[in-house]
C-alpha positions as CSV (number, residue, x, y, z in Angstrom):
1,X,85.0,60.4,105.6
2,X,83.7,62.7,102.9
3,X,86.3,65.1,101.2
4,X,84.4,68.4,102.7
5,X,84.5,66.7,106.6
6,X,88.5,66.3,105.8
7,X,88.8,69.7,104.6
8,X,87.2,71.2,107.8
9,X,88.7,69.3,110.2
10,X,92.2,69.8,109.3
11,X,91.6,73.2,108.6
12,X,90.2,73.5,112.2
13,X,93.5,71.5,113.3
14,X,95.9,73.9,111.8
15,X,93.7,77.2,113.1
16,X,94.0,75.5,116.4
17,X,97.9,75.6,115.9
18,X,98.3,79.1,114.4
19,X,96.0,80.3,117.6
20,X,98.7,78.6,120.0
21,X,101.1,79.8,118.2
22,X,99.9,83.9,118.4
23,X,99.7,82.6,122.2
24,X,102.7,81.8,122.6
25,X,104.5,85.1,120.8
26,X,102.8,87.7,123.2
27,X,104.6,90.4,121.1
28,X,102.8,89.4,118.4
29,X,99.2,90.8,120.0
30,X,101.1,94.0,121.7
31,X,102.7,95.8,118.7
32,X,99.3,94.7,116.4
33,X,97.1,96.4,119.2
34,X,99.3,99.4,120.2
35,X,99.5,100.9,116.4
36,X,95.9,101.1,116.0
37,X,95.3,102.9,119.6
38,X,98.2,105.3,118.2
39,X,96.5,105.8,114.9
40,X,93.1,106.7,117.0
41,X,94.6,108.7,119.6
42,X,96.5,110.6,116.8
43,X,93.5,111.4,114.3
44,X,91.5,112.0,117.3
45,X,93.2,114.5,118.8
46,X,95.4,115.7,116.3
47,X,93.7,116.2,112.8
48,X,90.3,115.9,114.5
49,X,90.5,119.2,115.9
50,X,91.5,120.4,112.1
51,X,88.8,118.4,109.9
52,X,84.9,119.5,110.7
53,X,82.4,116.7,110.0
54,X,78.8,118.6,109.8
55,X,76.4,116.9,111.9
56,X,79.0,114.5,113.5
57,X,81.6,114.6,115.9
58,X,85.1,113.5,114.2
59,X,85.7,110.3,116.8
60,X,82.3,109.0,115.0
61,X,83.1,109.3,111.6
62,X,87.0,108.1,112.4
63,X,86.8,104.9,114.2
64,X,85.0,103.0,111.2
65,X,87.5,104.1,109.0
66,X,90.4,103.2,111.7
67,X,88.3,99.8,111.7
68,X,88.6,99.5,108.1
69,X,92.4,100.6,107.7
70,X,93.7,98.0,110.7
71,X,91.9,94.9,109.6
72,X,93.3,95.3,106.4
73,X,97.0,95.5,107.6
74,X,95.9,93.0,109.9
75,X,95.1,90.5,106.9
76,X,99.0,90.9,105.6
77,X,99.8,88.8,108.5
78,X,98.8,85.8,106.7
79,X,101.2,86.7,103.5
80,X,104.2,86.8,106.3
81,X,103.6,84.2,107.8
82,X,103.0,81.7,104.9
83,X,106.4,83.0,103.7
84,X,108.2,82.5,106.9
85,X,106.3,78.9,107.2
86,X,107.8,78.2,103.5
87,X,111.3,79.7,103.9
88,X,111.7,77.6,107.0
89,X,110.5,74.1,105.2
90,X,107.4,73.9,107.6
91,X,104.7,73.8,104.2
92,X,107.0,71.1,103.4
93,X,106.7,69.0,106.3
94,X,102.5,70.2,106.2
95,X,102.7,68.5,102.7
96,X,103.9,65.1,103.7
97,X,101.4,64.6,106.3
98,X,97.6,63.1,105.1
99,X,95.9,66.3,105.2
100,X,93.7,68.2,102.7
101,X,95.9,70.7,100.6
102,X,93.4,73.6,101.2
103,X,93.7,72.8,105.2
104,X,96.7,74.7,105.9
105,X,96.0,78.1,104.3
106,X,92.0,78.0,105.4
107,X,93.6,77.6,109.0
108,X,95.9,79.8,108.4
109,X,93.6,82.6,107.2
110,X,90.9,82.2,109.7
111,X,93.6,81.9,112.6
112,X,94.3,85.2,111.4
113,X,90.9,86.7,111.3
114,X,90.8,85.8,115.7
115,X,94.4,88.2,115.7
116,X,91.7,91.4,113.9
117,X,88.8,90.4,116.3
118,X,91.4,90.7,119.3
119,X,92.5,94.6,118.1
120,X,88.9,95.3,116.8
121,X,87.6,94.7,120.6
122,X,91.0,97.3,121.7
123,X,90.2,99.9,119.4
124,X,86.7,99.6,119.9
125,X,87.3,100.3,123.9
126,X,90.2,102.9,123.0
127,X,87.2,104.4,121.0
128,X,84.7,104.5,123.4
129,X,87.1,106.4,125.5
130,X,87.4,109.4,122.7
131,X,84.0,109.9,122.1
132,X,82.9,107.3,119.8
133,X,79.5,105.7,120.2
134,X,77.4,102.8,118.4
135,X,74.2,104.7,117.9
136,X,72.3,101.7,116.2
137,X,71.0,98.1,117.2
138,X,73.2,96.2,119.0
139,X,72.4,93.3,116.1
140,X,73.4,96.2,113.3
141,X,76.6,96.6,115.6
142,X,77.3,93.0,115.1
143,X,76.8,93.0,111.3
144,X,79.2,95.9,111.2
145,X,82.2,94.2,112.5
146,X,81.2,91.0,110.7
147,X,81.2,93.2,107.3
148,X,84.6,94.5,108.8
149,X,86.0,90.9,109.5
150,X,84.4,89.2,106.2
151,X,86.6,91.9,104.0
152,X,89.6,91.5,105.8
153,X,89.1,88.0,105.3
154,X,89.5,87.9,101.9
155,X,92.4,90.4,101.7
156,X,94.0,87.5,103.5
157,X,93.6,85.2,100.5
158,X,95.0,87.8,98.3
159,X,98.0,87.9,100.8
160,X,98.1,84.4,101.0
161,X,99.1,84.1,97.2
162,X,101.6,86.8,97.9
163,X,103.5,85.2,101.0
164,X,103.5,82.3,99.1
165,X,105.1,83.7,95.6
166,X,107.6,85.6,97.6
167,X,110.6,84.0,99.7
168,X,110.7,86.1,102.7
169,X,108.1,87.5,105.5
170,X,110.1,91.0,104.9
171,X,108.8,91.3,100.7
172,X,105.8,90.5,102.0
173,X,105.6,93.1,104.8
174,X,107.3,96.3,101.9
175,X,104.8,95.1,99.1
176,X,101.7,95.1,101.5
177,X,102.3,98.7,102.8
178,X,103.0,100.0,99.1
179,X,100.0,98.7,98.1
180,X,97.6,99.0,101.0
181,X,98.7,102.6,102.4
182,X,97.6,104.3,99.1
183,X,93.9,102.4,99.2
184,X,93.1,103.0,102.9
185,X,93.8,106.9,102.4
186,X,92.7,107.7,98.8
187,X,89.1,106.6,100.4
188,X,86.3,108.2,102.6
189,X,88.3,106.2,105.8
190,X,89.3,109.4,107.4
191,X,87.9,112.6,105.6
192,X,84.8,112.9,103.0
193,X,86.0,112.6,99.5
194,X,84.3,115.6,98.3
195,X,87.1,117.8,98.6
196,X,89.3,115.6,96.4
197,X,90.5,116.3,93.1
198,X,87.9,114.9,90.5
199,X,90.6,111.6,89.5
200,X,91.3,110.8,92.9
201,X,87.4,111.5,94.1
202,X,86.5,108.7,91.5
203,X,88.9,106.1,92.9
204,X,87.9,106.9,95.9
205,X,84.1,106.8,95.8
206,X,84.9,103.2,93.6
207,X,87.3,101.8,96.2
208,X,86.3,99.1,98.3
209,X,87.4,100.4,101.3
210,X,85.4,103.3,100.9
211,X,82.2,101.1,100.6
212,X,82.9,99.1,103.6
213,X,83.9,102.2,105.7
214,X,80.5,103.4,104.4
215,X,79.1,100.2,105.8
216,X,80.3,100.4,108.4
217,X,79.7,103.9,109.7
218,X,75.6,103.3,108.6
219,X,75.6,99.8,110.6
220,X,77.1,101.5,113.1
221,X,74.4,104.6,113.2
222,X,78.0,106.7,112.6
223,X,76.7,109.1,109.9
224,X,74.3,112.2,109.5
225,X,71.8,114.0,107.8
226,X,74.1,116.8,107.3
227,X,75.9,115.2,105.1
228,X,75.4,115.5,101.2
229,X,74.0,111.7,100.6
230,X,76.4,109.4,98.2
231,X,75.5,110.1,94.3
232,X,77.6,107.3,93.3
233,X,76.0,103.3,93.8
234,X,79.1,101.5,95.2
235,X,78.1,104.2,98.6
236,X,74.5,104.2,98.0
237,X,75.1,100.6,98.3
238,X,77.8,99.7,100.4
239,X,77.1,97.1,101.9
240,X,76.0,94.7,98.9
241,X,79.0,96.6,97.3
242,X,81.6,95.3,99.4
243,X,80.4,91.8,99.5
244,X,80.1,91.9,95.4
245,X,83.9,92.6,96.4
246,X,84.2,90.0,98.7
247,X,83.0,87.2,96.6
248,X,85.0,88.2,93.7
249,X,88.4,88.1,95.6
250,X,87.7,84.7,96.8
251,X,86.6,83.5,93.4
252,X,90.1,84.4,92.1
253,X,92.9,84.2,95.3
254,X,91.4,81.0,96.7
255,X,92.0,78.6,94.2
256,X,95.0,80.6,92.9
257,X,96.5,80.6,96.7
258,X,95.9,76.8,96.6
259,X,97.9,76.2,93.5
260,X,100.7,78.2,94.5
261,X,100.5,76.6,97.8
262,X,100.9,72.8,96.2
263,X,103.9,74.5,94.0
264,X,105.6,76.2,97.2
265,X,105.2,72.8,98.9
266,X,107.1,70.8,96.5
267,X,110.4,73.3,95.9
């Protein structure tokens, strides 16, 4: 057996396991589902009343950005649940059995990736009921969620290295909201970042999340000719923007969660 036929079938072993095992906490699936309908329902009808979008109607412009926002929360699952696997021993026991070291966090991060496809297909329902509509191809559609899903999947390496480093699901859970909160709002994810002050508009128009909420939203046929076009490339080019991103995050957590991941195992 070649090293790469190992590698993918533990790894589809251990994603089998972490599936059975979100099956199995049913609470798990409610509270991830329920916080995104809020966060819809909220902007929706709450601030979307209050923020104009010329051209567009607010659900439109919103859900991609909601999108956006809840798979990258969603991908901090994988950071908890590494450190809860290593403060109760289980990478331990995962280390003494003949499986490829890579296995259990490539399992564990695409396990994770079926939890955001479960509470994409919600909020995409939820959003159909407030007025959002797909108004491109139905093969654009799919490369809009799959640009959605292949960013989230590699926040979950970076998460990954951090459940690991840390010692319990709870660091994990206050470092990934004082780091993620600031990036999903200081972006184009729920109001056009031509209002903001110059320093934050540059962030903003340079953040990935703004480029694959941009992605998004023109996969998605969510944008208009009202709008002022993007004069900055990561937006004129969002999409090839936020897979530069993509690539570059797996370059560097991915072999970095791995190490850490043989060092966890073995303390």
């Amino acid at each position: 057996m070649s090293a790469m036929t190992r590698v993918v079938g533990d790894s589809i072993v251990i994603t089998k396991r972490n599936l059975i095992k979100v099956k199995r906490v049913p609470d798990l699936i409610v509270f991830a589902t329920l916080s995104p309908i809020m966060f819809v329902l909220l902007f929706r009808y709450i601030f979307g009343s209050a923020i104009p979008i010329e051209g567009i109607g607010y659900a439109e412009f919103l859900l991609p950005g909601i999108f956006a926002q809840t798979v990258i929360f969603g991908s901090t699952i994988t950071g908890a649940s590494l450190a809860d696997d290593v403060q109760k021993g289980l990478i331990e026991r995962f280390r003494s059995l003949p499986m490829a070291r890579s296995a259990v966090l490539i399992g564990r991060t695409v396990a994770d990736q079926g939890l955001n496809v479960i509470t994409i297909v919600v909020m995409s329902l939820t959003g159909l009921l407030v007025g959002w509509r797909i108004r491109s191809s139905f093969l654009e559609a799919l490369a809009g969620f799959g640009v959605l899903l292949l960013f989230a999947f590699a926040i979950s390496w970076m998460f990954a290295l951090v459940g690991l480093l840390v010692r319990t699901p709870e660091v994990v859970n206050n470092a990934s909201f004082i780091v993620i909160f600031p990036i999903t709002f200081i972006a184009n994810t729920f109001v056009p970042t031509e209002g903001f002050p110059t320093v934050l508009r540059v962030f903003a128009d340079w953040n990935p999340v703004s480029s694959v909420t941009q992605a998004s939203r023109e996969l998605f046929g969510n944008t208009s000719p009202a709008l002022p076009p993007p004069d900055v490339w990561p937006l004129q080019n969002p999409v090839l923007y936020t897979l530069i991103w993509v690539a570059l995050i797996l370059v560097i957590f991915v072999p970095l969660s791995i190490r850490q991941y043989v060092k966890a195992a073995g303390r």
